[in-house]
C-alpha positions as CSV (number, residue, x, y, z in Angstrom):
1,X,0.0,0.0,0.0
2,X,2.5,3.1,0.9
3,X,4.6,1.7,-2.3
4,X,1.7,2.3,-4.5
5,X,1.3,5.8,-2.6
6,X,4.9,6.7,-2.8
7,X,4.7,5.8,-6.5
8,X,1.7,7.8,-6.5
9,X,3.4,10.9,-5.4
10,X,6.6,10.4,-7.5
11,X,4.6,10.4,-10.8
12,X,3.5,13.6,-10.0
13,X,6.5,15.4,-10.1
14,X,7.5,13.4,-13.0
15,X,4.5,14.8,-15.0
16,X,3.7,18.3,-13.6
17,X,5.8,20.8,-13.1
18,X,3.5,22.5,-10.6
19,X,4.2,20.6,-7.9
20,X,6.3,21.6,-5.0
21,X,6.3,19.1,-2.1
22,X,4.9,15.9,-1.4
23,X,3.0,16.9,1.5
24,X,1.3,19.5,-1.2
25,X,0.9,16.5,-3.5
26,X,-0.9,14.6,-1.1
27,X,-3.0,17.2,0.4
28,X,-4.4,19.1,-2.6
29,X,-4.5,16.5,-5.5
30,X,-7.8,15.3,-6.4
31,X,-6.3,12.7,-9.4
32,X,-3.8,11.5,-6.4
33,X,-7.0,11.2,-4.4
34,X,-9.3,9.6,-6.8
35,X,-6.7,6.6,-7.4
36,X,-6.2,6.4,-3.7
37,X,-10.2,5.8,-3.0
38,X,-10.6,3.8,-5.6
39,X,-8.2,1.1,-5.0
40,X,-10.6,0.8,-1.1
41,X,-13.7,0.3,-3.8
42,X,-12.3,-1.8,-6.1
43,X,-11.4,-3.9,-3.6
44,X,-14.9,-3.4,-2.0
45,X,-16.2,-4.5,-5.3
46,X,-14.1,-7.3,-5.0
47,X,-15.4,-8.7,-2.2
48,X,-18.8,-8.5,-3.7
49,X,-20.0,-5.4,-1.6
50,X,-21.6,-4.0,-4.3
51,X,-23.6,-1.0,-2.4
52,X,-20.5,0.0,-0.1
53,X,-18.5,-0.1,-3.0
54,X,-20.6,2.3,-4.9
55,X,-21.3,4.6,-2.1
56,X,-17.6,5.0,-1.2
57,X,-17.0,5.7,-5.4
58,X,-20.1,8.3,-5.3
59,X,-18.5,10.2,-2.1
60,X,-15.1,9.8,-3.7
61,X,-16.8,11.4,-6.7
62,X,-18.5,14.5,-4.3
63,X,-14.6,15.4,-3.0
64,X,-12.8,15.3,-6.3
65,X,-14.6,15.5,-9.3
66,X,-13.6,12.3,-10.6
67,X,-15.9,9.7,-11.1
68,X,-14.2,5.9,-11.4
69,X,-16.6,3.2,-11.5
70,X,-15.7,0.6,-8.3
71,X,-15.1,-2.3,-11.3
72,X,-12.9,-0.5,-12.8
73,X,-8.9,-1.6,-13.4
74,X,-6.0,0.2,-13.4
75,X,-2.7,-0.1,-13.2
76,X,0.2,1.8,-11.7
77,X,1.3,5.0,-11.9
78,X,-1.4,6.4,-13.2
79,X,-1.5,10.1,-13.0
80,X,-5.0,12.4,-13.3
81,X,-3.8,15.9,-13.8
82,X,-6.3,18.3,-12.4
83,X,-9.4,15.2,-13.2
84,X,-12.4,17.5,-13.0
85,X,-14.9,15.5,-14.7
86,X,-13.0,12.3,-15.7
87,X,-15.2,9.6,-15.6
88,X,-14.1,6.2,-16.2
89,X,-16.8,3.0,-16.7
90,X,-16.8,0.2,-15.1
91,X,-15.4,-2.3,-17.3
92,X,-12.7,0.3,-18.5
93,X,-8.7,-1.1,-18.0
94,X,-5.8,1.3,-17.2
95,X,-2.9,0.3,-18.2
96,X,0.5,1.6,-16.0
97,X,1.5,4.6,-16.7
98,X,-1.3,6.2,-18.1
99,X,-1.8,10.0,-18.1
100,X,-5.5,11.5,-18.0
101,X,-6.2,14.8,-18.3
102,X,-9.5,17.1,-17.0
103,X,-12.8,16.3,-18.6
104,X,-11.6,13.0,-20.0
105,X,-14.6,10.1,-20.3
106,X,-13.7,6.7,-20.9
107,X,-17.5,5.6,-21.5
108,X,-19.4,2.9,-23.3
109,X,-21.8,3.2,-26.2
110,X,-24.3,0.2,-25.4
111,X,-26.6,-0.5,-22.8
112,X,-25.6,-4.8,-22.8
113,X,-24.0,-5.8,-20.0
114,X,-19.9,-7.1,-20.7
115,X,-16.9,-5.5,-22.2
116,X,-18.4,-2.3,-23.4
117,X,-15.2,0.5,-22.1
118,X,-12.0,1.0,-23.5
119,X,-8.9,-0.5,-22.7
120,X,-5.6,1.7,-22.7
121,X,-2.1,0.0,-23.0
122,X,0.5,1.2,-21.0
123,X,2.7,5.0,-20.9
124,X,-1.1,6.2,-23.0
125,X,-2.0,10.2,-22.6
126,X,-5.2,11.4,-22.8
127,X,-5.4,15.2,-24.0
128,X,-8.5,17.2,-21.7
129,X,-11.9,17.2,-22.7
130,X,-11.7,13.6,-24.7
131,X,-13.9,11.2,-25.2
132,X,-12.8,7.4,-25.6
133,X,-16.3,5.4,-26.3
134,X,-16.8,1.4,-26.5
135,X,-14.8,-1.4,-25.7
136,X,-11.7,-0.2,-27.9
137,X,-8.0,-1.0,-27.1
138,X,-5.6,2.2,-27.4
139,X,-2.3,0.9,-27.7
140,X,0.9,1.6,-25.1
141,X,2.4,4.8,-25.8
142,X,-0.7,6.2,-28.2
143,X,-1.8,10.0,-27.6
144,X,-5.1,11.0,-27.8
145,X,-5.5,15.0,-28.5
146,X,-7.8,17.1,-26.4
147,X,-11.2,17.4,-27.4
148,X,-10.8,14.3,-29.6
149,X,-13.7,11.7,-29.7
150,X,-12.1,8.1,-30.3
151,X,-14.3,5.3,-31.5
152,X,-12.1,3.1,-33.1
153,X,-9.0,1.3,-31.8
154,X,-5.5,3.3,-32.3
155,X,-2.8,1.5,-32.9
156,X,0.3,1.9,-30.0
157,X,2.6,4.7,-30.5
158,X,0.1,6.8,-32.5
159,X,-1.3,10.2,-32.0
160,X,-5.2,10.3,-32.4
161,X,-7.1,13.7,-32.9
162,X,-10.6,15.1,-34.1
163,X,-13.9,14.4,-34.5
164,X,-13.9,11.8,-35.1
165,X,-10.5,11.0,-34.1
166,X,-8.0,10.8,-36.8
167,X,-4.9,8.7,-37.0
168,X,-2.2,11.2,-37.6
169,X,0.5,9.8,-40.3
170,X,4.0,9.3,-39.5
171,X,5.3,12.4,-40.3
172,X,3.1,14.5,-38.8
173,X,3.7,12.4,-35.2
174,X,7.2,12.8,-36.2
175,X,7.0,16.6,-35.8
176,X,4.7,16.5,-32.8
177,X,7.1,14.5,-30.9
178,X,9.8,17.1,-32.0
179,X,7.7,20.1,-30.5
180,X,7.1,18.1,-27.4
181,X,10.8,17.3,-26.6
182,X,11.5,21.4,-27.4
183,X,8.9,21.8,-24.6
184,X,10.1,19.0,-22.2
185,X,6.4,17.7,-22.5
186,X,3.8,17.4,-24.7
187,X,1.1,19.2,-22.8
188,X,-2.5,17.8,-22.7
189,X,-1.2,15.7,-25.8
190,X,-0.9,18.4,-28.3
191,X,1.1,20.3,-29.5
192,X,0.5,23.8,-31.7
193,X,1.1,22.6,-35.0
194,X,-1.0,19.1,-34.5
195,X,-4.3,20.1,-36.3
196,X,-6.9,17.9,-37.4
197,X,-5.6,16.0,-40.0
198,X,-9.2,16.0,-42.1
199,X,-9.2,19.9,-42.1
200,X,-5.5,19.7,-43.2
201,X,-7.1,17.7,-46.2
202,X,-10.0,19.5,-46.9
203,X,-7.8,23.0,-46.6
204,X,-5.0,21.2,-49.4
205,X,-8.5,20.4,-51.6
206,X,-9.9,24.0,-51.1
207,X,-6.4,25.2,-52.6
208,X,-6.4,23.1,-55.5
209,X,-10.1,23.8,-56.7
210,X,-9.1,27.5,-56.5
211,X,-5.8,26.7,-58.9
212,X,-8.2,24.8,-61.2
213,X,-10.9,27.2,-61.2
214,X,-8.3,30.2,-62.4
215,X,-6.9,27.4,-65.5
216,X,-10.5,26.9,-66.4
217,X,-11.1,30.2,-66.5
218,X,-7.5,31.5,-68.4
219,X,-9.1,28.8,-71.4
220,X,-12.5,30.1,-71.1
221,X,-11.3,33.8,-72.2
222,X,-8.6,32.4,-74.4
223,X,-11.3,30.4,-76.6
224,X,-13.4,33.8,-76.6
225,X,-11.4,35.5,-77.6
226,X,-10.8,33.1,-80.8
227,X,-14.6,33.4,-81.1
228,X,-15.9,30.3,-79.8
229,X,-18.6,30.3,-78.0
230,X,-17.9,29.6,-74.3
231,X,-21.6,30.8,-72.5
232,X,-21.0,32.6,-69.1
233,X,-17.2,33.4,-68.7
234,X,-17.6,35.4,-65.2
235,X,-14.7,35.0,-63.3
236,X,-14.2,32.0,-61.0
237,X,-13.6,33.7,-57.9
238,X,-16.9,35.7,-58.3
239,X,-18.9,32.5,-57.8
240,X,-16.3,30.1,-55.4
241,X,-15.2,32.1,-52.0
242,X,-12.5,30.1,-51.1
243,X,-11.6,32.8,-47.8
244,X,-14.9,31.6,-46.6
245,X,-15.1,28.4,-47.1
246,X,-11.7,28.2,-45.4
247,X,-13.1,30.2,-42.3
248,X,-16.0,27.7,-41.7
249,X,-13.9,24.6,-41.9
250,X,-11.5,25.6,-39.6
């Protein structure tokens, strides 16, 4: 028991820079105090003491913000930086090593009993605000961006964001994992220049209809002026705003 709570206290200062003593740690850290409670109801659970078990979760819940089902697993080490509104289901896993950040769910999408909650590998981070739904496996090491809503697996070692969540390609992770050692952290499991690669896409598709538009247009005028008969020749840009269509994606 005091290992896991000296482990518990060590990861802190590993992962936040915030922190100042231990005696802080342990006092004023709701994550460090949802894991702490919820090892008493897992093990409540356990022993098959279903309504103590859920009480003890639900006043653990009233004191920090965190809600963790009593059937819940997880591992060691794990680390819930600030947690407000985390919740994790009850036949979600936790891997060791895990980082969650504020307003994280780890919820199902079906009402049958069974596996029906994700299960995150080992050394995962999970950006603030995101959503993992359904009994999905995120693999050891993957990042899920903030705000992100995951409904498929992701593969370990990847960075996940969007809506739905995205599987960034190589070389974008590449240059996310280059910002984050700049920083000394990747914080909340971003970085600036990790957008969502779908608007990336639709942004490169936006710039290529505009290039093709003006070509269409240079032959339009080149073919009236040779006295073929074209119909309307109003300029391209006149009918496709591409500043706008830009604006709304983004």
């Amino acid at each position: 028991m005091f290992k896991h709570l000296r482990e518990d206290i060590a990861v802190v200062f590993e992962r936040d820079p915030a922190a100042r003593s231990r005696w802080e740690v342990l006092t004023t850290y709701p994550g460090v105090h949802a894991v702490l409670f919820h090892r008493l109801t897992h093990r409540l659970w356990g022993w098959k003491l279903f309504w103590l078990a859920r009480f003890t979760s639900h006043f653990a819940r009233w004191i920090t913000g965190i809600e963790i089902h009593p059937g819940a697993k997880i591992g060691r080490r794990v680390f819930i930086d600030h947690g407000m509104g985390v919740v994790i289901g009850e036949t979600a896993e936790l891997g060791d090593d895990v980082t969650l950040y504020h307003g994280v769910t780890l919820g199902g999408t079906s009402w049958k009993k069974g596996k029906r909650h994700p299960t995150l590998g080992k050394g995962v981070v999970i950006g603030a605000g995101a959503k993992v739904l359904g009994p999905l496996f995120v693999g050891d090491g993957a990042k899920i961006g903030s705000n992100a809503v995951v409904v498929k697996d992701v593969p370990a070692g990847a960075t996940a964001v969007g809506i739905p969540a995205r599987i960034l390609d190589g070389a974008q992770a590449e240059k996310r994992e280059s910002q984050a050692k700049k920083m000394g952290f990747s914080a909340y499991a971003i970085s600036e220049d990790m957008n969502d690669p779908m608007v990336k896409a639709v942004h490169s598709l936006l710039d290529h209809t505009v290039v093709t538009d003006h070509r269409i247009q240079q032959i339009l005028e080149h073919l009236s002026r040779l006295g073929v008969e074209v119909g309307d020749v109003e300029k391209a840009s006149d009918k496709f705003d591409v500043n706008y269509l830009n604006k709304i994606v983004d």
